[in-house]
C-alpha positions in Angstrom: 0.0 0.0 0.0 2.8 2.6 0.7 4.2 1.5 -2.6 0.8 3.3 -4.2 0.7 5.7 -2.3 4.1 6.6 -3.4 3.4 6.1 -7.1 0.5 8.3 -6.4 2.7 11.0 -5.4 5.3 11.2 -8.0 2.2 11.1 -10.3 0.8 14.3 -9.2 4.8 15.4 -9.0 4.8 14.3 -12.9 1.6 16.1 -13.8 2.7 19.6 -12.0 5.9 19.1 -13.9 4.3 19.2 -17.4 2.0 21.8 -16.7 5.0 24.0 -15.2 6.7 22.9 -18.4 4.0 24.4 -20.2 4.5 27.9 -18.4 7.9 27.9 -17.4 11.5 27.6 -18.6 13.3 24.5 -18.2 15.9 25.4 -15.7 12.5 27.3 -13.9 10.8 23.7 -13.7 14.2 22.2 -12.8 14.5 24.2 -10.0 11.6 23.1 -8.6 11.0 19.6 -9.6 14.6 18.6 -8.2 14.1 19.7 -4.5 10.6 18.3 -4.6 12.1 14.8 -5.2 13.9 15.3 -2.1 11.1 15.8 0.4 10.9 12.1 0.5 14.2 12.4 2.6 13.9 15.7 4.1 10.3 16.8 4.6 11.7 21.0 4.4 12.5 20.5 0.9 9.2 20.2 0.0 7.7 23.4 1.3 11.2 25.3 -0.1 10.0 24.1 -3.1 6.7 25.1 -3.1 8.1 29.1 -1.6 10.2 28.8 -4.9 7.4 27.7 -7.1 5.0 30.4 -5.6 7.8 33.3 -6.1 8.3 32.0 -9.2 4.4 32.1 -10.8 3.9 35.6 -9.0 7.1 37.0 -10.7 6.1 35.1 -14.1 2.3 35.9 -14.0 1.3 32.6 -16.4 -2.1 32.3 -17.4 -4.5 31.6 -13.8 -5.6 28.6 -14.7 -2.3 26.6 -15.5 -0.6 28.2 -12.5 -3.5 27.5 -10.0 -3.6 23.8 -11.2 0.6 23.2 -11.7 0.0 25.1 -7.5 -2.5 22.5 -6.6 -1.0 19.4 -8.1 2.4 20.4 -6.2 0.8 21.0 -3.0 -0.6 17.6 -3.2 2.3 15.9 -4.0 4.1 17.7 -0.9 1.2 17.1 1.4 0.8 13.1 0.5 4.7 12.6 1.0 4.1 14.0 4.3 1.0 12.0 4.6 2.4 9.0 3.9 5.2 9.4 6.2 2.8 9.9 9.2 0.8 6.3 7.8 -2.3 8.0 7.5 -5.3 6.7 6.8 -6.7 6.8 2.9 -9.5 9.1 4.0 -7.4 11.6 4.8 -5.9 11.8 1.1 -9.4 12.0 -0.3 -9.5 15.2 2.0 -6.8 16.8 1.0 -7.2 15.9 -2.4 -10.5 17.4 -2.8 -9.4 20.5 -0.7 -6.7 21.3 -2.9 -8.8 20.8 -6.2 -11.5 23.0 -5.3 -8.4 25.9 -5.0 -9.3 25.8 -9.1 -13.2 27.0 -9.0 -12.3 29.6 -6.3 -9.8 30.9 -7.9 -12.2 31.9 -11.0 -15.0 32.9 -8.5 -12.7 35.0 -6.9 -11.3 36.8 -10.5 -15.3 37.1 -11.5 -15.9 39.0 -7.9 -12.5 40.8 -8.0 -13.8 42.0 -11.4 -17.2 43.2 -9.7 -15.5 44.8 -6.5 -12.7 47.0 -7.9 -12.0 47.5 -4.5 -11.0 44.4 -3.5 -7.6 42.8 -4.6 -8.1 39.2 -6.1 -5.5 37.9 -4.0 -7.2 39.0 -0.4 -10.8 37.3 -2.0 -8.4 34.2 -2.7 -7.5 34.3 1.1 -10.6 34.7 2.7 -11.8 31.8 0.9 -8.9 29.6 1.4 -9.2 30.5 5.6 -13.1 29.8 5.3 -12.1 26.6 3.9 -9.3 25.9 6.2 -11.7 26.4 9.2 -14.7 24.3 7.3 -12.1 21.5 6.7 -10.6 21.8 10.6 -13.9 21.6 12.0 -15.1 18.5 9.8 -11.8 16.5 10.5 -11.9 17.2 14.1 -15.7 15.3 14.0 
C-alpha cells in the first residue's frame, strides 16, 4: 500500500511538472521539480520548493488557470509525502485531495468577484476563501 501511495505521489509530481513545463522555462521547472524529489528524505525540501514555485508564478504571471492547477498538483504531492510518512489513513488523502482541487473554482469565482469589486484585490478574495475553507475543513476533520 505505501508502494501506491508513493506512485501516487510522484504522479501528481509528474503532472505539476508538465504543466510548469508548459508555463515555465526548463531550468524554472528544474528548480523546482529537483528539491521536490527530495522531500521524500527531508520533509523541508518540499515546502522550499513550493516558496520557490510560488515566487516564481507571482514573478512570471502565467495564465490563472495553468498556475492555480501546476500550484494545486504540487501541494498535493508535498502534502501526500508527508502524509504517507505519518501512515495516515486513505480518507485523509481524499480530504486533501478534494481540498486542494476546489483551489481551481475559487480561484475563478474570486477573478469574476474581483472584477465586480474593484476594491477588492483578487488575492485577499483568494484568502478569505482559502481561511473559510481551512476552518470548514478543521472543523469537519476534528468530527
Amino acid at each position: 500500500m505505501k508502494a501506491i501511495r508513493g506512485v501516487l505521489a510522484l504522479s501528481t509530481l509528474a503532472l505539476a511538472a508538465y504543466l510548469l513545463s508548459l508555463i515555465l522555462s526548463p531550468a524554472e521547472a528544474l528548480a523546482f521539480i529537483l528539491p521536490a524529489l527530495l522531500a521524500f528524505l527531508w520533509p523541508p525540501a518540499g515546502y522550499l520548493s513550493l516558496t520557490y514555485l510560488g515566487f516564481i508564478l507571482v514573478y512570471r504571471t502565467p495564465p490563472g488557470g495553468v498556475a492555480v492547477a501546476s500550484l494545486s498538483f504540487s501541494l498535493i504531492y508535498v502534502e501526500s509525502v508527508y502524509l504517507m510518512k505519518r501512515k495516515a489513513p486513505l480518507w485523509h488523502y481524499i480530504v486533501l485531495t478534494a481540498s486542494v482541487i476546489l483551489a481551481v473554482p475559487l480561484y475563478y469565482v474570486s477573478a469574476i468577484l474581483s472584477g465586480l469589486l474593484p476594491s477588492l484585490v483578487n488575492t485577499v478574495i483568494a484568502a478569505l476563501f482559502v481561511v473559510i475553507l481551512y476552518m470548514l475543513l478543521y472543523t469537519v476533520i476534528r468530527r
